[in-house]
FIKETI-981068 format. One record per residue (C-alpha): x, y, z; residue in three letters. Coordinates in nm, 3 decimals. Layout:
+---------+---------+---------+------+
:       u :       v :       w : rest :
+---------+---------+---------+------+
:       X :       Y :       Z :  ALA :
...
+---------+---------+---------+------+
END
This chain:
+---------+---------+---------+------+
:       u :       v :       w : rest :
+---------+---------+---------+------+
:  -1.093 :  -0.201 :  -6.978 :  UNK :
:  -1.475 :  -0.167 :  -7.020 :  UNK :
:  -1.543 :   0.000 :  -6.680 :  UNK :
:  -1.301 :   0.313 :  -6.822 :  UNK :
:  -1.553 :   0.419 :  -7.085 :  UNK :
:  -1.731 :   0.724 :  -6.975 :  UNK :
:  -2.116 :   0.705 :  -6.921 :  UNK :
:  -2.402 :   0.636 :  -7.233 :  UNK :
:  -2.668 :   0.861 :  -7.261 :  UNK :
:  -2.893 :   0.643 :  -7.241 :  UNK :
:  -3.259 :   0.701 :  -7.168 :  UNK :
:  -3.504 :   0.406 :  -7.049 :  UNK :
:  -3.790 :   0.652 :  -7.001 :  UNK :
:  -3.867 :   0.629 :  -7.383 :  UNK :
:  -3.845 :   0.318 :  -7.614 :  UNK :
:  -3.763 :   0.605 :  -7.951 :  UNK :
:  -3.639 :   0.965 :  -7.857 :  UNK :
:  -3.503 :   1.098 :  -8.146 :  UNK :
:  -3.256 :   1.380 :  -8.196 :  UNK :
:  -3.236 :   1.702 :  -8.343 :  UNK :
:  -3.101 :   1.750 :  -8.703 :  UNK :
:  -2.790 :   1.975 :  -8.575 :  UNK :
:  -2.748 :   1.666 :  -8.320 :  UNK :
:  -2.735 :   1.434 :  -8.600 :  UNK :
:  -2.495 :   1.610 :  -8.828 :  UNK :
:  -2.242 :   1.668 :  -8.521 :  UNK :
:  -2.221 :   1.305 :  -8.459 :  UNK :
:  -2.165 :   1.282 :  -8.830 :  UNK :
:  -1.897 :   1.523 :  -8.854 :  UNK :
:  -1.763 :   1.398 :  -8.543 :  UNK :
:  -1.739 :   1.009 :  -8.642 :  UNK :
:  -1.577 :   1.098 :  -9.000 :  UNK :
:  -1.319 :   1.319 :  -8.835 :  UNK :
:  -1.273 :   1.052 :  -8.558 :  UNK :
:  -1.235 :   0.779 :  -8.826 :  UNK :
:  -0.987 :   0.994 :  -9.029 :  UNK :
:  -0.759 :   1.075 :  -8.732 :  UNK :
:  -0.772 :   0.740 :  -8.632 :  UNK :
:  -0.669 :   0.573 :  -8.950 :  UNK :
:  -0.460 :   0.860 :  -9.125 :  UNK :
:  -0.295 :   0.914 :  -8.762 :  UNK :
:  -0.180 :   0.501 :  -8.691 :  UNK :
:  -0.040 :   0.524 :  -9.047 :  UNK :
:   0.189 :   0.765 :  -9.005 :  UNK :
:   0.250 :   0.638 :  -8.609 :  UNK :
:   0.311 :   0.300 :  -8.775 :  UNK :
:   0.514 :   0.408 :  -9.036 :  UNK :
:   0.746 :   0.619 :  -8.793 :  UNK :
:   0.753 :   0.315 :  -8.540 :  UNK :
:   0.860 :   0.078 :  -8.793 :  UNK :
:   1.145 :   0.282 :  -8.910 :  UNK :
:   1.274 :   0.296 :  -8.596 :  UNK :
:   1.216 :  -0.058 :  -8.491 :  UNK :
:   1.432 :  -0.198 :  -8.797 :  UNK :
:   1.747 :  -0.017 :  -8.658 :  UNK :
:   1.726 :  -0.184 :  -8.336 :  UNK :
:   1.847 :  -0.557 :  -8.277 :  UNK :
:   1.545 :  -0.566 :  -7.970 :  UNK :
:   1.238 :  -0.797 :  -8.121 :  UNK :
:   1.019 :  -0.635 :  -7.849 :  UNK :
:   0.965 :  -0.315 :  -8.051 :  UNK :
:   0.872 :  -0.510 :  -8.370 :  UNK :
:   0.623 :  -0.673 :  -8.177 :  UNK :
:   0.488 :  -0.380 :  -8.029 :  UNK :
:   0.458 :  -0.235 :  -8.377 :  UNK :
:   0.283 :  -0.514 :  -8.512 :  UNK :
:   0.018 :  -0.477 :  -8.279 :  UNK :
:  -0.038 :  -0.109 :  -8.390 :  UNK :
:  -0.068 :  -0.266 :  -8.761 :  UNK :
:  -0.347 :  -0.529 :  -8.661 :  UNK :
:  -0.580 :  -0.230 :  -8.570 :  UNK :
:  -0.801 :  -0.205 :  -8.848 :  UNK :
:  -1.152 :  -0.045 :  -9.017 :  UNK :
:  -1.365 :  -0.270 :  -8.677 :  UNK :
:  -1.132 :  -0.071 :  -8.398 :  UNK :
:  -1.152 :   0.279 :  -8.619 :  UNK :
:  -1.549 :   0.231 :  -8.695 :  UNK :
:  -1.629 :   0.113 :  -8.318 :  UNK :
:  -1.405 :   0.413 :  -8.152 :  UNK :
:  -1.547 :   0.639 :  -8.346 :  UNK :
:  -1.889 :   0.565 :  -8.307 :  UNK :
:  -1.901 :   0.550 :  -8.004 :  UNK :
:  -1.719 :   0.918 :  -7.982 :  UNK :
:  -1.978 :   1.024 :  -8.170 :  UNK :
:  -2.288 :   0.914 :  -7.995 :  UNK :
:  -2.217 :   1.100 :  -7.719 :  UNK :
:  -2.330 :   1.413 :  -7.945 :  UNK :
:  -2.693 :   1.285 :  -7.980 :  UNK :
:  -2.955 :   1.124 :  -7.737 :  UNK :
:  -3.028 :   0.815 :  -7.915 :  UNK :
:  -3.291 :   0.509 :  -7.815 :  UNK :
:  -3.219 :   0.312 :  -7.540 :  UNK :
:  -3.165 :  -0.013 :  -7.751 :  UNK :
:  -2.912 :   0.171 :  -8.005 :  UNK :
:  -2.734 :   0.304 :  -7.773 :  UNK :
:  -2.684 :  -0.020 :  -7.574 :  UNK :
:  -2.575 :  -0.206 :  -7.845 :  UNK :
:  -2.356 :   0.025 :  -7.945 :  UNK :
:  -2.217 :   0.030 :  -7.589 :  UNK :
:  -2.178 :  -0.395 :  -7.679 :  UNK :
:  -1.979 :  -0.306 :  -8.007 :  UNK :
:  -1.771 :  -0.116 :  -7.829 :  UNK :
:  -1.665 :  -0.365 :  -7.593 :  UNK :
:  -1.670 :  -0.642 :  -7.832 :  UNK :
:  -1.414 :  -0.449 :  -8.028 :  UNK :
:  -1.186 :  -0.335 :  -7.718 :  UNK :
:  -1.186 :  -0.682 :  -7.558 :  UNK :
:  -1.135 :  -0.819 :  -7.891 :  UNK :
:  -0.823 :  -0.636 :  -7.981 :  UNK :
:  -0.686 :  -0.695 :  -7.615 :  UNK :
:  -0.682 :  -1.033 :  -7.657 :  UNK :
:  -0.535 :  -1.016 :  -8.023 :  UNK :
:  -0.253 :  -0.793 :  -7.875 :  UNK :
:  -0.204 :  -1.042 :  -7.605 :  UNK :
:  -0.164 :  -1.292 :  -7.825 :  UNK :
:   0.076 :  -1.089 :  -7.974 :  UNK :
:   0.296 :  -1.036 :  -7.679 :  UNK :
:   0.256 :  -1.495 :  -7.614 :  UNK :
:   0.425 :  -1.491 :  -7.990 :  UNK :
:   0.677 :  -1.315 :  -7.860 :  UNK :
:   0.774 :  -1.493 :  -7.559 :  UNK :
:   0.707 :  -1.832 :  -7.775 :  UNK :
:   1.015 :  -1.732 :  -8.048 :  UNK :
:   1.221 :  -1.561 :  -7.833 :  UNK :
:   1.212 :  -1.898 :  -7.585 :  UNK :
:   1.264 :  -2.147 :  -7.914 :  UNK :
:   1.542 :  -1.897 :  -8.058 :  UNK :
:   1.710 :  -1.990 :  -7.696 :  UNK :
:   1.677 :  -2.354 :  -7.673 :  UNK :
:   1.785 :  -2.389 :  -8.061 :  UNK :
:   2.103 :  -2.203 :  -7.983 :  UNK :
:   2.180 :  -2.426 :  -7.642 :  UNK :
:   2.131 :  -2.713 :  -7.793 :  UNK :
:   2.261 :  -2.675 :  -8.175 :  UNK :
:   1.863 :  -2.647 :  -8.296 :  UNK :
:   1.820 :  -3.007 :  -8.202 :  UNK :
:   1.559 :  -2.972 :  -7.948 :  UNK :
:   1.237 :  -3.074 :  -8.017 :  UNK :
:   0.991 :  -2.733 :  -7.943 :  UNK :
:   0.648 :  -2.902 :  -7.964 :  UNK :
:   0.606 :  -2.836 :  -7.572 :  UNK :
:   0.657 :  -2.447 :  -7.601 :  UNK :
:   0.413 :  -2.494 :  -7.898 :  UNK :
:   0.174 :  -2.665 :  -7.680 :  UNK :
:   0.195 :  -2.417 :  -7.365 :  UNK :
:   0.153 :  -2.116 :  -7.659 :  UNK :
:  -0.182 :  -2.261 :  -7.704 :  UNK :
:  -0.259 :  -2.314 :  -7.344 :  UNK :
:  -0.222 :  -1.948 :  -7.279 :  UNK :
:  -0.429 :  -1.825 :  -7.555 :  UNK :
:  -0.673 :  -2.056 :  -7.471 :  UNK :
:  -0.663 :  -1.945 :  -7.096 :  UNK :
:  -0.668 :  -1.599 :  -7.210 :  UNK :
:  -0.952 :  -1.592 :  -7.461 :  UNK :
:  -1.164 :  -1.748 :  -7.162 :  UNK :
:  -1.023 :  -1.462 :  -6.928 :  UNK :
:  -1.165 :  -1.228 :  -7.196 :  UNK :
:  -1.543 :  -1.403 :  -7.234 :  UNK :
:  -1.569 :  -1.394 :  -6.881 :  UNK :
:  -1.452 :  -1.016 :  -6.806 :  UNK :
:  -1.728 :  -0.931 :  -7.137 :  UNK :
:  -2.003 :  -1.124 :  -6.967 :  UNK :
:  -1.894 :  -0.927 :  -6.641 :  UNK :
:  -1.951 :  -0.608 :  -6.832 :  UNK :
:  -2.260 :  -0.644 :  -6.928 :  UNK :
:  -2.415 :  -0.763 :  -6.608 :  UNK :
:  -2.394 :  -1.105 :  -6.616 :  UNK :
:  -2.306 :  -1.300 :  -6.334 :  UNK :
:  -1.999 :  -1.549 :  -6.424 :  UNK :
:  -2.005 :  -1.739 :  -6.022 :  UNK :
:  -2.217 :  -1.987 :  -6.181 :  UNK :
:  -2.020 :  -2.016 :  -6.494 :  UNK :
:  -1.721 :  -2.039 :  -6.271 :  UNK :
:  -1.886 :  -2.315 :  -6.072 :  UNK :
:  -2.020 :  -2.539 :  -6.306 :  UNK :
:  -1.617 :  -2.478 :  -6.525 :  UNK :
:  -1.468 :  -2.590 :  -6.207 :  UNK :
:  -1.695 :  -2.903 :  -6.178 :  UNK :
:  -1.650 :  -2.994 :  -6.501 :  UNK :
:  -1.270 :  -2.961 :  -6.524 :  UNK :
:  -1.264 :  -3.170 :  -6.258 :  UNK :
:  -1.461 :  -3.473 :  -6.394 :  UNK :
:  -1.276 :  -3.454 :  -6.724 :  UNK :
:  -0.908 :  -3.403 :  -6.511 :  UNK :
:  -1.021 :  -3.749 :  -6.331 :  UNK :
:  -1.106 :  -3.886 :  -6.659 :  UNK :
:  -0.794 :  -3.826 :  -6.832 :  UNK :
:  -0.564 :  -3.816 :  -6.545 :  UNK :
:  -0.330 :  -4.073 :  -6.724 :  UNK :
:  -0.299 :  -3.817 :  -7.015 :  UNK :
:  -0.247 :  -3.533 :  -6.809 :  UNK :
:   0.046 :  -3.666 :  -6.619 :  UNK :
:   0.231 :  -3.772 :  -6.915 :  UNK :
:   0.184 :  -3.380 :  -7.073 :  UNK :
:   0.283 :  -3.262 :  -6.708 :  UNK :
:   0.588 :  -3.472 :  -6.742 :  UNK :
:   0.628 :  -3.345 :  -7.050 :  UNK :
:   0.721 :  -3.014 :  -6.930 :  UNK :
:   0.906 :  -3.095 :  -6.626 :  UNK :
:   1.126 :  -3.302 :  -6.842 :  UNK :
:   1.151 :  -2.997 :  -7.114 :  UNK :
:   1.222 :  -2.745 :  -6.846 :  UNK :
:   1.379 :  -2.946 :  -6.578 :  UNK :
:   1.615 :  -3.104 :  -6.887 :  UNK :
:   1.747 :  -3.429 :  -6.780 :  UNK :
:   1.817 :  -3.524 :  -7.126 :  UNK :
:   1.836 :  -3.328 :  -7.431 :  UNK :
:   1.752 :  -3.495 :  -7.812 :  UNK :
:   2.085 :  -3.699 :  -7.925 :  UNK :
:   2.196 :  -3.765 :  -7.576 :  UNK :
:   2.237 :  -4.163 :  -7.456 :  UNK :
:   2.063 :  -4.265 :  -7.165 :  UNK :
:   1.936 :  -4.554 :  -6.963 :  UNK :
:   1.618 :  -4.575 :  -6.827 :  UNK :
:   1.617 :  -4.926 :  -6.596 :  UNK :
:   1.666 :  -5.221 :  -6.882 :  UNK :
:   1.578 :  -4.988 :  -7.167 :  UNK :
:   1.924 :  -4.763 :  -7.315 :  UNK :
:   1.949 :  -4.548 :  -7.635 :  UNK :
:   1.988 :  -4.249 :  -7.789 :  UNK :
:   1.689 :  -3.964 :  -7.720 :  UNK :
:   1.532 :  -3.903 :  -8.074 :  UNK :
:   1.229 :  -3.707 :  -8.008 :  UNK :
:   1.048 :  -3.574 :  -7.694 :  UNK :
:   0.717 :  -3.551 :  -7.725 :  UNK :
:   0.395 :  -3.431 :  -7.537 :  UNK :
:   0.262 :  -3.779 :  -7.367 :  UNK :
:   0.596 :  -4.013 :  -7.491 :  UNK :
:   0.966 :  -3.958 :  -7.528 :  UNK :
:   1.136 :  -4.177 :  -7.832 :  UNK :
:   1.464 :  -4.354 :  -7.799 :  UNK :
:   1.702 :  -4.549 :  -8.134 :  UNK :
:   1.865 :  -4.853 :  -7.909 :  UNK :
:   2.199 :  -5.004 :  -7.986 :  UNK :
:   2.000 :  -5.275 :  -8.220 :  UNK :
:   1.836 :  -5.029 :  -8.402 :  UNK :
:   1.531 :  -5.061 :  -8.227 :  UNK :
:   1.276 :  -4.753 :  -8.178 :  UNK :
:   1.184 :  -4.785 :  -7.775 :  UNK :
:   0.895 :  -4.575 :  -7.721 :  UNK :
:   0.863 :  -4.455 :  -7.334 :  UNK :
:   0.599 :  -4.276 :  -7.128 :  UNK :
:   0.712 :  -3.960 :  -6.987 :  UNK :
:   0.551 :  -4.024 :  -6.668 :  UNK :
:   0.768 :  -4.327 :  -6.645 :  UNK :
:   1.129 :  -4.131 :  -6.730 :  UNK :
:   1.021 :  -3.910 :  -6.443 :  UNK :
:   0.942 :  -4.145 :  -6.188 :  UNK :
:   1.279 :  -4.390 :  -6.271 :  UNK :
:   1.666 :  -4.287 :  -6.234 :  UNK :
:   1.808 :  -4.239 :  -6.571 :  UNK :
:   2.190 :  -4.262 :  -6.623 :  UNK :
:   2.267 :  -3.977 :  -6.859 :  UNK :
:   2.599 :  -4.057 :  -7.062 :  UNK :
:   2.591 :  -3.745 :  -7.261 :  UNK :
:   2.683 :  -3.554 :  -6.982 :  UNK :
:   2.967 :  -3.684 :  -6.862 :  UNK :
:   3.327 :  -3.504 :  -6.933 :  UNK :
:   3.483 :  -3.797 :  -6.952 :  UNK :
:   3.534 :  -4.183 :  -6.931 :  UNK :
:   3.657 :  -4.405 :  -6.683 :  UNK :
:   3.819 :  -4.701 :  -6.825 :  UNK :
:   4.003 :  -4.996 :  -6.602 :  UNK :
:   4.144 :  -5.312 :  -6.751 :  UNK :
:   4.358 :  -5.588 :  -6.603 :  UNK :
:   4.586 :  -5.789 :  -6.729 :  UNK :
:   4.811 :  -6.082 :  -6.618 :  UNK :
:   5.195 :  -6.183 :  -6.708 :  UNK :
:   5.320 :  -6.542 :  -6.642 :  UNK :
:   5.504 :  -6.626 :  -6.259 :  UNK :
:   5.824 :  -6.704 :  -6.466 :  UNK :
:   5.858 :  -6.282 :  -6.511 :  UNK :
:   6.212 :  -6.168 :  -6.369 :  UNK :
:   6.145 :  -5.887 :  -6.090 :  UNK :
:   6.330 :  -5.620 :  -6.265 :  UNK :
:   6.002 :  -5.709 :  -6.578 :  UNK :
:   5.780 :  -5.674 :  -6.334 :  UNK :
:   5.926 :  -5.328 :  -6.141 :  UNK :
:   5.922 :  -5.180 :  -6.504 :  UNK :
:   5.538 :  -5.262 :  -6.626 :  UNK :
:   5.382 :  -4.999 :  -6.432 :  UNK :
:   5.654 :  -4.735 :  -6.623 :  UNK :
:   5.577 :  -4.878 :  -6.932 :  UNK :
:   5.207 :  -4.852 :  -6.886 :  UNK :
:   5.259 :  -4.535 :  -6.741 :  UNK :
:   5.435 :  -4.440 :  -7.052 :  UNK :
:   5.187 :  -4.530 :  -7.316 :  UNK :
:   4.905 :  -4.371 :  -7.159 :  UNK :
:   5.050 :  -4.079 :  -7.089 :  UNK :
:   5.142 :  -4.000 :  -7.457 :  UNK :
:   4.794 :  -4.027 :  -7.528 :  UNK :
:   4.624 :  -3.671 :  -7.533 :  UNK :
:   4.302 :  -3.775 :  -7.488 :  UNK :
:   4.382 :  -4.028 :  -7.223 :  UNK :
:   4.473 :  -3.929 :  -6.859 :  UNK :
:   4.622 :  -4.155 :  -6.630 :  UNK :
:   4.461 :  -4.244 :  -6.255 :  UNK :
:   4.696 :  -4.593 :  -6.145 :  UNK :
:   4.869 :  -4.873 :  -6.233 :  UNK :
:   4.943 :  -5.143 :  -5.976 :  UNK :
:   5.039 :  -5.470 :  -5.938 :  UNK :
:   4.712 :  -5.616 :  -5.800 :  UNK :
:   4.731 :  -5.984 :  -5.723 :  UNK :
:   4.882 :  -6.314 :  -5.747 :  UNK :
:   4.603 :  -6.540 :  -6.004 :  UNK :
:   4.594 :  -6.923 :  -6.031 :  UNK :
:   4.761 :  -6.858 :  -6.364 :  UNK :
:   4.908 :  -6.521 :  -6.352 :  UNK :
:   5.058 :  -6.202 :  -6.152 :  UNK :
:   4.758 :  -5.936 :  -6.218 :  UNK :
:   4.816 :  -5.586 :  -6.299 :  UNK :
:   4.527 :  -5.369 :  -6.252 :  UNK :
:   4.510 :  -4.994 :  -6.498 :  UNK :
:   4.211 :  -4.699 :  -6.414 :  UNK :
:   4.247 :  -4.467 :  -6.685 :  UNK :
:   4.026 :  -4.140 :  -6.809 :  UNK :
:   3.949 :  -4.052 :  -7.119 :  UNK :
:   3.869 :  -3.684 :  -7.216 :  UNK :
:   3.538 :  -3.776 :  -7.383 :  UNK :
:   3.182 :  -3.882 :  -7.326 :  UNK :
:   3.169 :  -4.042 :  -7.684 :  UNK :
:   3.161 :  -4.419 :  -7.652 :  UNK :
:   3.351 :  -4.468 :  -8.004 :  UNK :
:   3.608 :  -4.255 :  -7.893 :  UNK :
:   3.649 :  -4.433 :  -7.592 :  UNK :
:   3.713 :  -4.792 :  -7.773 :  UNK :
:   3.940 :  -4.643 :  -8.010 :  UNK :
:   4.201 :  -4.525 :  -7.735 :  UNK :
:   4.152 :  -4.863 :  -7.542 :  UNK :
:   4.228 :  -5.027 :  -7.829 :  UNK :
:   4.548 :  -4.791 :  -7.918 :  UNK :
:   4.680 :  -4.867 :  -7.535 :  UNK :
:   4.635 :  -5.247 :  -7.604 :  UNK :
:   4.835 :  -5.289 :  -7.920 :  UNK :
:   5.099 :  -5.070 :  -7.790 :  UNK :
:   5.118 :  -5.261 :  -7.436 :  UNK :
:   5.180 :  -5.571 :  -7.667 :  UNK :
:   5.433 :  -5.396 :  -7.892 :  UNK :
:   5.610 :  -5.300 :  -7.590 :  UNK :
:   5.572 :  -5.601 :  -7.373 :  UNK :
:   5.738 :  -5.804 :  -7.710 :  UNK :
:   6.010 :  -5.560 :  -7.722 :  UNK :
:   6.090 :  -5.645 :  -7.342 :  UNK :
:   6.031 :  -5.980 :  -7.362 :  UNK :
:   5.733 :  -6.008 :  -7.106 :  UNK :
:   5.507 :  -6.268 :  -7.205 :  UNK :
:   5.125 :  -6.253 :  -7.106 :  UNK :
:   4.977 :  -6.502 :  -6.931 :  UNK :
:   4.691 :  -6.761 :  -7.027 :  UNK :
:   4.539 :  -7.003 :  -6.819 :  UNK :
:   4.761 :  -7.315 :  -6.724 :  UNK :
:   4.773 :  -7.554 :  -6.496 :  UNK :
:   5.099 :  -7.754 :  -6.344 :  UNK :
:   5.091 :  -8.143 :  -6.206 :  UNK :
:   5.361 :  -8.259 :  -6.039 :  UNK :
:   5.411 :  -8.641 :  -6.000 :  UNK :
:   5.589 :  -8.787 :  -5.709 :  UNK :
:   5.763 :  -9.158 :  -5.733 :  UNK :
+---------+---------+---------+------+
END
């Protein structure tokens, strides 16, 4: 950027070498017409640019606009004195801090358009992940990275300055890289968590409101944060977990699943005729069946108990919602005991028969 300027005439050989008159009211003419252009000229390019930009549904044109708008009086005033001191031979020092301005100004208004174009990324990547996830999600990690990057590009920008004007950045770089280090190994702990942090935000796992379990630990995903992830347990608890420790463990993910699996057994008495007992797996078959939510897998007689002759019933049910779950469990029981009543099939409790022998 600084290396495309064309040549200062600059002259070492004298500490003051002052210009003619004429020079001097050239470069004046030239930086007020320079300055006029300038301003007068992004006014009307803005203005123009704008218009257009609000008919289009694209965000990238807006942004591209608002950079034009940010250029103000410092960009006009530095372009166009530097335009104009290439009209009169001015003392070395002027014109080498001019030459400084300049690139002050240029690298300046790089950055500020680059931060700009992060903006941009930032939204457009938040208005995503709101709409995916119902504008749930916690966004503090894009918020976080945003930072990183103008950080990391603000440095970018001291470093190509100092390049500019001659001085040399290896030792900079060095001592950066030596002392990134010590404070990496220093707050290593830290630094994996916020790692974690954005594997677990990009890699999703989990999203905020789903129910997991992490080893012991279950609940609901309230917040996700930079160095911890919160969960609400099933008591009402707030559990409070490291992310480095949700990445390293297997997590059970209930939110995702499509659906349930639900198996129950249940016994009649050894006194049940065997036309009772051909007919349970109908009448289970039956009751499920009607259920829209509920999708039937098997019903079988299973085994002979102490007590009992065991059915066994694997079910589905076309939900990952817990509640819903126990609702149509408990709809298939009371109608398996209406129906068994109507039949006359009596359920089976423990018991236990002694015979005596004279």
């Amino acid at each position: 950027m600084a290396n495309a300027l064309p040549p200062l005439n600059i002259d070492f050989s004298v500490v003051l070498n002052p210009a003619t008159y004429t020079d001097y009211w050239t470069a004046a003419i030239v930086f007020v017409l320079a300055f006029t252009i300038l301003r007068v000229g992004k006014g009307i390019l803005s203005t123009n640019l704008r218009k257009i930009a609000d008919k289009t549904t694209n965000k990238f044109d807006d942004t591209l606009v608002d950079i034009l708008d940010h250029l103000g009086a410092p960009f006009y005033f530095c372009v166009s004195l530097y335009l104009s001191s290439q009209f009169v031979t001015l003392p070395a020092l002027a014109s080498l801090a001019i030459y400084y301005i300049v690139i002050i100004t240029l690298v300046y208004y790089a950055v500020k358009a680059g931060q700009h174009f992060i903006d941009f990324g930032t939204n457009e990547l938040i208005e995503k992940r709101k709409q995916e996830d119902g504008g749930e999600e916690d966004v503090s990690i894009i918020h976080l990275a945003n930072q990183i990057l103008k950080l990391v590009l603000w440095v970018f920008a001291i470093l190509l300055f100092l390049s500019n004007i001659g001085v040399d950045v290896t030792p900079l770089l060095a001592g950066a890289s030596i002392g990134g280090i010590a404070i990496a190994f220093a707050l290593q702990n830290v630094l994996t968590d916020v790692f974690a942090s954005f594997s677990i935000y990009f890699d999703k796992p989990f999203r905020v409101g789903d129910f997991i379990t992490v080893g012991a630990d279950s609940g609901t995903v309230k917040r996700i944060g930079i160095k911890t992830t919160r969960l609400q347990s099933l008591q009402g608890e707030e559990l409070i977990i490291s992310n480095k420790q949700l990445t390293e463990s297997r997590i059970n993910n209930f939110k995702r699943m499509d659906k349930r699996r639900g198996v129950f057994t249940f016994g009649v008495i050894y006194q049940t005729e065997i036309k009772k007992l051909e007919k349970i797996p109908k009448i289970i078959t039956d009751i499920i069946t009607k259920n829209k939510t509920a999708e039937l897998d098997r019903v079988h007689f299973k085994s002979f108990g102490d007590s009992s002759l065991d059915y066994e019933v694997v079910y589905y049910v076309k939900s990952s919602d817990y509640r819903v779950f126990m609702d149509i469990q408990q709809e298939i029981n009371l109608e398996i005991i209406h129906q068994f009543q109507k039949e006359g099939i009596e359920f089976a409790y423990p018991t236990k028969t002694v015979f005596l022998q004279k």
